[in-house]
N, C-alpha and C positions, 0 to 999 in steps of 0.2 A: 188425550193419551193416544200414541199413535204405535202399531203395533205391525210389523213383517208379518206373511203368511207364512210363506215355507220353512218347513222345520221349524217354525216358533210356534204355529196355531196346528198347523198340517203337518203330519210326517211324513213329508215328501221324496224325501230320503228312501224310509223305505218301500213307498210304493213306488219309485224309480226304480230303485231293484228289480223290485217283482214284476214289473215289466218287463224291462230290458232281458232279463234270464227267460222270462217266459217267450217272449218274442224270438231270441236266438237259441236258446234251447240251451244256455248255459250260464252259472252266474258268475264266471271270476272275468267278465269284460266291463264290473261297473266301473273301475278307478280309468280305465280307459275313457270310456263315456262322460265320468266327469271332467276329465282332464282336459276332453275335444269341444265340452261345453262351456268352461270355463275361459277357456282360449276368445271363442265366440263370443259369449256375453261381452266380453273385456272390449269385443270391436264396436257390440253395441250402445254400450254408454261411452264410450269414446263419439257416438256419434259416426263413426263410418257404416252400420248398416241400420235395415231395421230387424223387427222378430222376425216377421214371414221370412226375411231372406234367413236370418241366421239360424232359423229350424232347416231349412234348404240345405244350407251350407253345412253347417254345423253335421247334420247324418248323413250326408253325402261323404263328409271326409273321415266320419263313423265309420261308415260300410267299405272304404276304400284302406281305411287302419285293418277293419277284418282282411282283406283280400290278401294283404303283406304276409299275413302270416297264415294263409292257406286258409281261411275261413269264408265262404259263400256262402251267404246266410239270406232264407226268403223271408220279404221279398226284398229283391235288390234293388227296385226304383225307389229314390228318396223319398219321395211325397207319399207311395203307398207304405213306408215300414214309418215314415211318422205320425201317419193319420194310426195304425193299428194300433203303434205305442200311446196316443192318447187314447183310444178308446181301452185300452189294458188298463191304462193310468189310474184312467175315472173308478175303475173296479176296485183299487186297490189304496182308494183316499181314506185316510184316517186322522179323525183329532188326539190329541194326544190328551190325557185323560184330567190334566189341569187346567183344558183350553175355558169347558165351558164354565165351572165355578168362579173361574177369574174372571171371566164377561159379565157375568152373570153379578156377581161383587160392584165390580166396577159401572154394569147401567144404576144397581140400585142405589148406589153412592154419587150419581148424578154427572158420573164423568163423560164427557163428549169424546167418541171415539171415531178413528182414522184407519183403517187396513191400508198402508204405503208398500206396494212391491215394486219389484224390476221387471219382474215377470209382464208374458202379452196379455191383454185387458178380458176378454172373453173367456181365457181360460183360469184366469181367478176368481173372475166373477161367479161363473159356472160352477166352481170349486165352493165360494163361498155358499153360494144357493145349494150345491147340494149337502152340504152337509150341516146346514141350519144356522150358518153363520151369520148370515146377509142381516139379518134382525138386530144386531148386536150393534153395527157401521152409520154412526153420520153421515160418512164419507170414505172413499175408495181412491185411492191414489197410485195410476198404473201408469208406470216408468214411458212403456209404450204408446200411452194415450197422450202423455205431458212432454215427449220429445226430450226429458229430463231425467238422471236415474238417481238415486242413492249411489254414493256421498257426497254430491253434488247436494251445497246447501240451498239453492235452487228450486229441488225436489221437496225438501222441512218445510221450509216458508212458503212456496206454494199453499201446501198442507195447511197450515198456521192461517195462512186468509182466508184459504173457503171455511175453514172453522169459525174464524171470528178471533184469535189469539195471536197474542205475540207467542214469539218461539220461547222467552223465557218461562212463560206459561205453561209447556208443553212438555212434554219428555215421551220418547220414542225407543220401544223396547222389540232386538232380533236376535240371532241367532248367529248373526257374522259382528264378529267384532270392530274391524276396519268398516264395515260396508254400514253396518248399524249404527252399534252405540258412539264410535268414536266420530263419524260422519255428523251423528245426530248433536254430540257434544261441540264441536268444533259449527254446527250451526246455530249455534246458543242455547239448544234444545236439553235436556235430559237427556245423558246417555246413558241406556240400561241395558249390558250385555245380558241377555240367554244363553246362559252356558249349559247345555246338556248334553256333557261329558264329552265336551271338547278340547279341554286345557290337558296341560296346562299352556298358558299365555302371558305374556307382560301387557297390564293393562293401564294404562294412562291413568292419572291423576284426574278428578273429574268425574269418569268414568262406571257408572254401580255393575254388579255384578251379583246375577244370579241363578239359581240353577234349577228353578223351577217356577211356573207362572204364582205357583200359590202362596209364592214367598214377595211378590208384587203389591197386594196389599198392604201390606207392614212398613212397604220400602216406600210407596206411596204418604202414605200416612207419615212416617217418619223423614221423610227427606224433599217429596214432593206435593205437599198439601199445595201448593200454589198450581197445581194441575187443574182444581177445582173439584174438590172434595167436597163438598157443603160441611160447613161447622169445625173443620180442621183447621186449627191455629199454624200461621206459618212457624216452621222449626227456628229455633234461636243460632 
């Protein structure tokens, strides 16, 4: 079982907020902030940069979107307002309250698990460690260590070998639909959208959907006992 951190284990969402607000001193700049990360990311599994550069880039044209509209906000060198926004980050990481019962189900059910992000490798890892996750991972699959991101089937079956599994074996549950389950689906893997109150969405054929980790169990059992569940009969 292979599972995204952010926003699916981490509510990263909103300790980006509470950063970002606390750091400028105001909270209606996060759609902006997403909007100049998303741009970013999008260069990075493209393969035209790496992370370092695109945390660089990416607040650098942050802080220059403030300046347009009369906003000067300390501090204004890149590398010192994104090293402060990680250290705000780290204060304000939270699991979301189905993360650990469902890890917790699934080691004692015998399931072999995966943490696969986009995200840069130190800073999930660190995420994972500090919030008691790191225990729960066979293995760790970061976009920026592998040169490879999600929906790139690429990133699945990387995954799928260091485990020991085919991808039909496998099923891979996020929070993005495209970037997750459909990616995950489309590499032969199970694809398990986390929907937590994101829709509505048109969702591919194929495709499960759900809106809570603790409803993973069931959907496990019911549709992906070939994950390796011990004693679960494959579904008919």
């Amino acid at each position: 079982m292979c599972l995204d951190i952010d926003d699916t284990l981490i509510d990263f969402t909103a300790a980006g907020r509470h950063a970002l607000a606390a750091l400028i001193g105001r909270a209606d700049m996060w759609s902006l902030w997403e909007r100049v990360t998303e741009e970013h990311v999008a260069r990075v599994v493209a393969g035209e940069i790496d992370y370092a550069s695109m945390h660089r880039r990416r607040t650098q044209y942050f802080l220059a979107e403030l300046a347009t509209i009369g906003m000067l906000v300390e501090p204004r060198d890149p590398a010192v307002f994104e090293q402060r926004r990680k250290e705000l980050l780290r204060r304000y990481w939270r699991l979301f309250d189905d993360v650990v019962p469902c890890l917790e189900w699934l080691a004692a059910a015998g399931v072999r698990l995966a943490a696969v992000t986009n995200a840069s490798g130190a800073h999930q890892r660190a995420k994972l460690a500090d919030l008691g996750l790191a225990r729960f991972f066979d293995h760790v699959a970061i976009a920026g260590e592998l040169g490879v991101a999600k929906p790139d089937p690429v990133m699945f079956h990387s995954v799928c070998l260091t485990i020991g599994c085919d991808p039909a074996e496998a099923a891979h549950v996020g929070d993005k639909l495209d970037t997750d389950a459909v990616g995950a689906h489309q590499a032969g893997l199970g694809g398990v959208w986390l929907d937590r109150g994101r829709g509505p969405a048109t969702v591919p054929d194929g495709v499960y959907v759900i809106n809570t980790l603790a409803e993973l169990p069931e959907l496990l059992v019911c549709e992906f006992a070939r994950v390796g569940v011990p004693g679960v009969p494959l579904p008919r």
